[in-house]
C-alpha positions as MATLAB code, in Angstrom:
seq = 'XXXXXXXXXXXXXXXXXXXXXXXXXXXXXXXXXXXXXXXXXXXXXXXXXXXXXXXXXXXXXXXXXXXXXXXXXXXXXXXXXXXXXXXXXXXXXXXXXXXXXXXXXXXXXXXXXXXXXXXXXXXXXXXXXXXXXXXXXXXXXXXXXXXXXXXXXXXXXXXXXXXXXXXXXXXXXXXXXXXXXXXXXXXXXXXXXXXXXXXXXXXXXXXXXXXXXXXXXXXXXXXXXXXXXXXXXXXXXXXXXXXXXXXXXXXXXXXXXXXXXXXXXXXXXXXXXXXXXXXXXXXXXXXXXXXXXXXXXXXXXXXXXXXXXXXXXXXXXXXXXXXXXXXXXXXXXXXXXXXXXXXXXXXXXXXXXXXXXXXXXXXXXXXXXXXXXXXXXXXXXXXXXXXXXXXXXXXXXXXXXXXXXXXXXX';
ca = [
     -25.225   21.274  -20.067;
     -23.767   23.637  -17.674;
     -19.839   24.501  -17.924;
     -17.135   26.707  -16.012;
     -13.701   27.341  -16.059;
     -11.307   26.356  -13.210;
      -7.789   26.897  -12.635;
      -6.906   23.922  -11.049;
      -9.158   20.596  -11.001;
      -8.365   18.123   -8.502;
      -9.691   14.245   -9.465;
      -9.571   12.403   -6.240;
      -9.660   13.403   -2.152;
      -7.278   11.178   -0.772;
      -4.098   11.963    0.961;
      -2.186   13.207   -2.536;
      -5.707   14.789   -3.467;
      -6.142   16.878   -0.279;
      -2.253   17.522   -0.159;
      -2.751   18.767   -3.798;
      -5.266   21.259   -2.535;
      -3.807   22.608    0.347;
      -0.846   23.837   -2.260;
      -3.097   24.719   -4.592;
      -5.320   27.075   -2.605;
      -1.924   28.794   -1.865;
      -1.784   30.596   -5.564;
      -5.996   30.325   -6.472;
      -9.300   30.256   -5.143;
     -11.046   29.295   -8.348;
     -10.403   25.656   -7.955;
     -12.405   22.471   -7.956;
     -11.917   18.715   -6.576;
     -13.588   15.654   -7.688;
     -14.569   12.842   -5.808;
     -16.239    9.631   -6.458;
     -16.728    7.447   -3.012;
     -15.442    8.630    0.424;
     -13.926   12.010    1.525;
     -11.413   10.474    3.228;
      -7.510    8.518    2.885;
      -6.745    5.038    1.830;
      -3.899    5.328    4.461;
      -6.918    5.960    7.604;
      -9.526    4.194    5.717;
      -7.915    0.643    4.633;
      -4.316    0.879    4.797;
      -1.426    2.353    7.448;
      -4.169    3.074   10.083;
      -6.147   -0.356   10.452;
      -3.144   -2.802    9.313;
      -1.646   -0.843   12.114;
      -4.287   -1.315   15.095;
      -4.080   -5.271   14.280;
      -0.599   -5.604   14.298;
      -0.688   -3.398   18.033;
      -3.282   -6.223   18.762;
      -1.000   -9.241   17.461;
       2.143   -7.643   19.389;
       0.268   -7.839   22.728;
      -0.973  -11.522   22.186;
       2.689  -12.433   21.532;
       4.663  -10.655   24.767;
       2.193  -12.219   26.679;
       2.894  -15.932   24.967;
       5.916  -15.524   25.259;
       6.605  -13.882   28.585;
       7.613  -17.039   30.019;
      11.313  -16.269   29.505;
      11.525  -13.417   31.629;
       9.423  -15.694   34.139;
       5.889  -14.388   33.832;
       3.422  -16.924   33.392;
      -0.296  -16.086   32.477;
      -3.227  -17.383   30.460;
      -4.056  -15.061   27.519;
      -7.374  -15.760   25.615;
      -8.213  -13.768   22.749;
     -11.441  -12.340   21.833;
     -11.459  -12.109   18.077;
     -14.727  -10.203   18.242;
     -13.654   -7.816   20.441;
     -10.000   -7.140   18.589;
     -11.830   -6.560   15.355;
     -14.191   -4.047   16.960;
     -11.465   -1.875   18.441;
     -10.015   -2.057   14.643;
     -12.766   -0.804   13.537;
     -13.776    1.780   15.866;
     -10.320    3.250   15.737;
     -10.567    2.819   12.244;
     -13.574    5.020   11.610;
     -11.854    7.620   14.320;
      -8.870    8.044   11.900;
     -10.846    8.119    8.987;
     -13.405   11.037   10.525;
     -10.412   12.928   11.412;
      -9.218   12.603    7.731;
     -12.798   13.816    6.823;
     -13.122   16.729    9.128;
     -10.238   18.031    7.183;
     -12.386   17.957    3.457;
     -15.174   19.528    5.737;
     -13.357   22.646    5.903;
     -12.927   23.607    2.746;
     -15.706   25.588    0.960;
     -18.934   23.933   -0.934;
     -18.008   25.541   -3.809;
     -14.712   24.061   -3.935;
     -15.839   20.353   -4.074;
     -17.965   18.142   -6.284;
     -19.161   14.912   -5.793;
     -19.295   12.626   -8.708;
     -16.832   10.463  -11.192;
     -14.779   12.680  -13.244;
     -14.024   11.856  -17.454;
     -11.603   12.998  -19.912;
     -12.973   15.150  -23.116;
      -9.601   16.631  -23.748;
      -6.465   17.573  -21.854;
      -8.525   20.721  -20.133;
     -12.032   19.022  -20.675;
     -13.358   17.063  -17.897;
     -16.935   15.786  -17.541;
     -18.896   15.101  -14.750;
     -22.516   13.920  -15.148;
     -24.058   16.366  -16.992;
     -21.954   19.099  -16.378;
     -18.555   20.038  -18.628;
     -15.595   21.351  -16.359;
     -12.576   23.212  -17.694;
      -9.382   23.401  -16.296;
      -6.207   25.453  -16.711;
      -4.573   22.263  -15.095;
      -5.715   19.038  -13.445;
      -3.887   16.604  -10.390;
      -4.909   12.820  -11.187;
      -5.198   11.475   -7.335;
      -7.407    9.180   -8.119;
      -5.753    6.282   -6.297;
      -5.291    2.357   -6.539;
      -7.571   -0.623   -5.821;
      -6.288   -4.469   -4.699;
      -5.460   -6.622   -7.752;
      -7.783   -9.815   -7.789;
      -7.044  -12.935  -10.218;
      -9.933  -12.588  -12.437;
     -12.905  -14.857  -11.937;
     -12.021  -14.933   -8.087;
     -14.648  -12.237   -6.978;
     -17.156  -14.518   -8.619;
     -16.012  -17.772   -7.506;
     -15.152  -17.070   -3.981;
     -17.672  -14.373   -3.115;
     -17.690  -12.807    0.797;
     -14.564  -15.735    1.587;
     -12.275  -13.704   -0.859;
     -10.732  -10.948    1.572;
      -8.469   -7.576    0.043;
      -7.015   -5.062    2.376;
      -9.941   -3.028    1.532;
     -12.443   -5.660    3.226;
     -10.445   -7.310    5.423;
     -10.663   -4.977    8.149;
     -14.898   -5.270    7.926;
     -14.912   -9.315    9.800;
     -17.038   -9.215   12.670;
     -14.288  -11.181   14.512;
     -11.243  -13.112   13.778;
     -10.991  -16.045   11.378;
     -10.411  -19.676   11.827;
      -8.103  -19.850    8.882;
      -6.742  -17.626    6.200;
      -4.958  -18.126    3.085;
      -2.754  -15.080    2.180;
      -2.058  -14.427   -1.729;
       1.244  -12.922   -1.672;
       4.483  -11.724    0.169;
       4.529   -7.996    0.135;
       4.062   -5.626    2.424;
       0.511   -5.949    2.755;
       0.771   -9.741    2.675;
       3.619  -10.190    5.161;
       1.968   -7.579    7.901;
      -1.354   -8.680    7.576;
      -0.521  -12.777    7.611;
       2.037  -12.819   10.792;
      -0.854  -10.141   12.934;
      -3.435  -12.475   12.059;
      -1.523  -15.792   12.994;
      -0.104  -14.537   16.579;
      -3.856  -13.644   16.999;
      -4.598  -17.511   16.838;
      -5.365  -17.942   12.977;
      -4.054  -20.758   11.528;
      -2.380  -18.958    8.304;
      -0.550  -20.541    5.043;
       0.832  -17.939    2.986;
       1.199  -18.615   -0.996;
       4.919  -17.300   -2.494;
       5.815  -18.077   -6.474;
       9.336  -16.893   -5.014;
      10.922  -16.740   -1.605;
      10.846  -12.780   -1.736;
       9.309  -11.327    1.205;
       8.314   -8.166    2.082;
      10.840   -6.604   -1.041;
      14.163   -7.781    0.427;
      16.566   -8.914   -2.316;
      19.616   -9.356   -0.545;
      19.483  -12.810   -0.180;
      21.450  -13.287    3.151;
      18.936  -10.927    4.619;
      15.942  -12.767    2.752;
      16.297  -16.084    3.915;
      16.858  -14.745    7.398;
      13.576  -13.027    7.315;
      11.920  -16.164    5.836;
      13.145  -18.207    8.531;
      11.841  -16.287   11.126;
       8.374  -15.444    9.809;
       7.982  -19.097    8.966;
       8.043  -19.322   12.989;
       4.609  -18.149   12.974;
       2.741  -19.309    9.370;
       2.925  -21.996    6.675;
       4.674  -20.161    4.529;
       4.592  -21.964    1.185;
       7.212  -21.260   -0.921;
       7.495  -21.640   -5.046;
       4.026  -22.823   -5.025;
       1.575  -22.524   -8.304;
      -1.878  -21.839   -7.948;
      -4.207  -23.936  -10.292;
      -7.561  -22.738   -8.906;
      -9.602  -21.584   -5.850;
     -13.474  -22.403   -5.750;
     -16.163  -22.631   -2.752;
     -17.209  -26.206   -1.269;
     -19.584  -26.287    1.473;
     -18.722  -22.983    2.415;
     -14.989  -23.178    2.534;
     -12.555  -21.789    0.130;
     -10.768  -25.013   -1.721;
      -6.967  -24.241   -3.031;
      -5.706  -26.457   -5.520;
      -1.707  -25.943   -5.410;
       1.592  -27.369   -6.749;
       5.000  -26.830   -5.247;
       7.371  -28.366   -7.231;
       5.097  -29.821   -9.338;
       3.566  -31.733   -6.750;
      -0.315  -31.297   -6.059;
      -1.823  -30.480   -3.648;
      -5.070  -29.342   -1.678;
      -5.852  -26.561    1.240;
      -9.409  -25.614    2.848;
      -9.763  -22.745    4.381;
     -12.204  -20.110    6.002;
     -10.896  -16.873    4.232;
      -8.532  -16.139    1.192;
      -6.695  -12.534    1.577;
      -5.708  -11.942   -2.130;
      -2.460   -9.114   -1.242;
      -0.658   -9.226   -4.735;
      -0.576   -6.028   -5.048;
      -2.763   -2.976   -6.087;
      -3.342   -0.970  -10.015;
      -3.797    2.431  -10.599;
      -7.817    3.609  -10.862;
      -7.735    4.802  -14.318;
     -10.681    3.214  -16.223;
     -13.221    5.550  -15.446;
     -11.006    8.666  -16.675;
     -11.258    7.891  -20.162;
      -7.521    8.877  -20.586;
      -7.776    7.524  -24.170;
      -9.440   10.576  -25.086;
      -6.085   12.663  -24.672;
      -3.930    9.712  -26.024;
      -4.489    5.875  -26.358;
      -1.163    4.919  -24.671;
      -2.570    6.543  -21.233;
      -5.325    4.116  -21.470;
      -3.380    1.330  -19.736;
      -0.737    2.943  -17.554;
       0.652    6.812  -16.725;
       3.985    5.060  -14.955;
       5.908    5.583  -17.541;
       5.200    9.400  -19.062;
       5.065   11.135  -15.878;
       8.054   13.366  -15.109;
       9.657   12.004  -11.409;
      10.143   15.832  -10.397;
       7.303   17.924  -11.578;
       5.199   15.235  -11.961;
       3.416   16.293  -14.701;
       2.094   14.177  -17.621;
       4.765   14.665  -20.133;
       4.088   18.321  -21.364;
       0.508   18.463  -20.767;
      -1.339   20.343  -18.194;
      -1.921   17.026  -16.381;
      -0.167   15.907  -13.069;
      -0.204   12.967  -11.217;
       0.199   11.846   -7.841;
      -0.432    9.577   -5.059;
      -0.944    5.437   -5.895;
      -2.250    6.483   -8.961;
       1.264    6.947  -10.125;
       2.126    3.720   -9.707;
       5.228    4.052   -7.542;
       6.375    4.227   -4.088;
       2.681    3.543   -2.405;
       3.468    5.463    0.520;
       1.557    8.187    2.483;
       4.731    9.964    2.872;
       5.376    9.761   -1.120;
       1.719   10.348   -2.147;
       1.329   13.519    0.091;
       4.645   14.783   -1.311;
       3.696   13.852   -4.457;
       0.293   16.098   -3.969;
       2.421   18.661   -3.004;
       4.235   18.931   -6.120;
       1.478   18.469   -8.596;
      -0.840   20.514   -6.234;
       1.801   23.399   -6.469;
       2.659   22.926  -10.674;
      -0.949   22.431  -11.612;
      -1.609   25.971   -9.936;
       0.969   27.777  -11.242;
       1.501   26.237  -14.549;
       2.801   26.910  -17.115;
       5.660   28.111  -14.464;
       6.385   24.333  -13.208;
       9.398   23.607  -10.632;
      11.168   20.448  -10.310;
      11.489   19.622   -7.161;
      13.831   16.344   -5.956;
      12.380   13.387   -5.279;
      12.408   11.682   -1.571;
      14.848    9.148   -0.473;
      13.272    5.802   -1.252;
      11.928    4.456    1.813;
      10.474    1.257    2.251;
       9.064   -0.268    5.742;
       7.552   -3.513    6.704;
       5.859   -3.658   10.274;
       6.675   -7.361   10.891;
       8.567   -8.773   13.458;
      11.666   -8.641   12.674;
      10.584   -5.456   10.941;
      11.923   -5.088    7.174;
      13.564   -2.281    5.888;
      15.237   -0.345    2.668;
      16.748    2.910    2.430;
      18.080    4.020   -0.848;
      18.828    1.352   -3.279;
      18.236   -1.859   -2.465;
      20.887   -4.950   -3.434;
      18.342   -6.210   -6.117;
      18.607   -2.175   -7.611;
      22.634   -2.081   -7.210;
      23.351   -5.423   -8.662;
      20.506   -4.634  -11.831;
      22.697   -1.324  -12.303;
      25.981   -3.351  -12.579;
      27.043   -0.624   -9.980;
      30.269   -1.740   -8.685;
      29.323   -1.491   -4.293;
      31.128   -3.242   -1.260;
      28.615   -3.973    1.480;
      29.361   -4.659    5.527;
      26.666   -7.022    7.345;
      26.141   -6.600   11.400;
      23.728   -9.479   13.081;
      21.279   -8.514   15.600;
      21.970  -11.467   17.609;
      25.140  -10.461   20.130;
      23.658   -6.749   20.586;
      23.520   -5.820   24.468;
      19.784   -3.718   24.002;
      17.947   -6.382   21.425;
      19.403   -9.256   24.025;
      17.661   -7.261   26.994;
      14.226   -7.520   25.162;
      14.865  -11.127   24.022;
      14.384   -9.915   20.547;
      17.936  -10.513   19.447;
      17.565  -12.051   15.530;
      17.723  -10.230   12.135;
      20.823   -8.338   10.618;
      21.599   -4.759    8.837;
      23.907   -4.330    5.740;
      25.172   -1.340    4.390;
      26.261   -0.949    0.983;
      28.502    1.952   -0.500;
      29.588    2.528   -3.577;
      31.875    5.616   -5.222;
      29.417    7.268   -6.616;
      29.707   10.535   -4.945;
      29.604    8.856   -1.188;
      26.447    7.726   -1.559;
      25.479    4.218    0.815;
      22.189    2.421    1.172;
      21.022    0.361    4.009;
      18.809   -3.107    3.666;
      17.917   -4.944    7.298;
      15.354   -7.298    8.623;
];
């Protein structure tokens, strides 16, 4: 069994992975990163970049439907084939750029293969044993599927990792959830001509807790999709090739068939490959909780984290400053610098677009922090009247607590 020494070990070639190693390579050449699937990002491959070209797509389809109050009048027809291909192909241009970057670096500096803990500075790799002076977990997330589903529902049950592989547009599609992902993905593909229902346990979408703000937001998406709200779902199964949803709301059953299902709970960290439990059994479920929010490192082991894997913000933004960080520790550690943490940012490319900066009124009202907040609608302003898009609200909040303010809108 061959074995080397390394100063820095990289596990994972996404956007924190590759951000990692542009710091790292800074302070060392002796350096190594890991990778198990593509070379490339989640953000080009199945996240910001293809979400993105459908939602360009949707926007189109809807000016021109609705261009009759500005007295244009045309017949749009959509060709789902042909809006799925430009995904795609724009896709794979992103992703090859994200690529071109990994091709740069030198042979010597990458490895191909799934990565295992021995001990803290112990990794394995098929048959070889790698040592590190430090190692950046970048390993990133996956979707979360209800157990059983995969089985059940086969090539109907979509994720935002598949999603964006349909030859052309769906009849129907229920959506499984009301985040981010769920939101974006359900209101593109319904202004594109699919009939969508979206499943909520709670009338939360797209992270906005003020409630003013929410049920503004819920009103206006609901313009576009079935949105079905406090609904329970008992099961999911395939009949003659359709996906059958067995539902309550309100305790009241009920049944839906439909082409595809887009599960969009939510996505968990890839750690069960790593074998954390080798350095310490409570790693073996989640690192959320024992990783430092500055330095990022692993509480005082020569471990960082960043990127989804990290379970927080999942953000390019956070994940490649994240890399940064660990990419910059991990290199020069034991000599670690705490740097602060971004501005929590949060962005939702509907229409009306969802946003939080700073706290959010969930996060100051949890706190018990004592805030006064000021609300301005959307609906008398002179420029969103000129582009008939004149609906949604801001709301600032301040508190004393050394001038700080946040800001929640829809």
């Amino acid at each position: 069994m061959s074995e080397r020494v390394y100063d820095v070990v990289i596990i994972g070639a996404g956007t924190a992975g590759q951000t990692a190693y542009s710091q790292a390579i800074k302070y060392s050449n002796n350096i190594l990163v890991i990778n198990d699937g593509k070379w490339d990002t989640t953000c080009a491959r199945v996240g910001c970049m293809p979400s993105k070209l459908l939602i360009e797509a949707a926007k189109r389809a809807h000016k021109s439907h609705t261009a009759g109050e500005f007295g244009i009048h045309n017949s749009t027809q959509i060709d789902g084939a042909q809006v799925m291909q430009r995904v795609q192909q724009k896709r794979d241009y992103f992703a090859e750029h994200a690529q071109a970057e990994v091709d740069k670096w030198p042979s010597e500096h990458k490895l191909q293969g799934r990565a295992s803990f021995v001990d803290a500075n112990t990794l394995k790799v098929g048959d070889r044993l790698i040592h590190s002076k430090a190692t950046v977990i970048a390993t990133g997330s996956n979707p979360v599927v209800q157990e059983g589903w995969r089985e059940k529902l086969q090539d109907r049950l979509l994720t935002s990792d598949t999603v964006f592989e349909l030859p052309t547009l769906p009849k129907s599609l229920a959506v499984i959830g009301t985040g981010a992902i769920g939101i974006e993905l359900a209101q593109a593909f319904a202004r594109l001509g699919v009939q969508v229902h979206v499943f909520a346990r709670k009338a939360l979408l797209g992270g906005l807790s003020s409630p003013e703000l929410r049920q503004q937001a819920t009103d206006l998406i609901a313009q576009d999709l079935n949105l079905i709200t406090n609904s329970t779902i008992q099961d999911a199964t395939l009949v003659n090739d359709r996906v059958q949803i067995s539902y309550s709301v309100t305790n009241q059953p009920a049944t839906l068939h439909v082409e595809y299902v887009l599960y969009a709970t939510g996505r968990s960290a890839n750690l069960a490959d790593l074998n954390l439990k080798q350095i310490n059994e409570k790693y073996a479920g989640s690192l959320a909780s024992f990783i430092h929010e500055q330095t990022h490192q692993l509480e005082q082991l020569p471990i960082f984290v960043a990127g989804d894997v990290a379970e927080s913000r999942a953000l390019q933004h956070e994940a490649a400053y994240a890399g940064r960080v660990s990419g910059m520790n991990a290199a020069r550690y034991p000599n670690i610098e705490a740097l602060k943490p971004y501005t929590p940012l949060g962005i939702v490319f509907s229409d009306p677009q969802m946003a939080t900066a700073g706290q959010s009124y969930e996060q100051l009202t949890k706190n018990n922090i004592d805030f006064r907040s000021s609300t301005v609608s959307f609906q008398r302003q002179g420029r969103a009247t000129v582009m008939a898009e004149n609906k949604g609200a801001i709301q600032l909040y301040g508190a004393l607590l050394a001038a700080s303010c946040w800001v929640q809108s829809c």
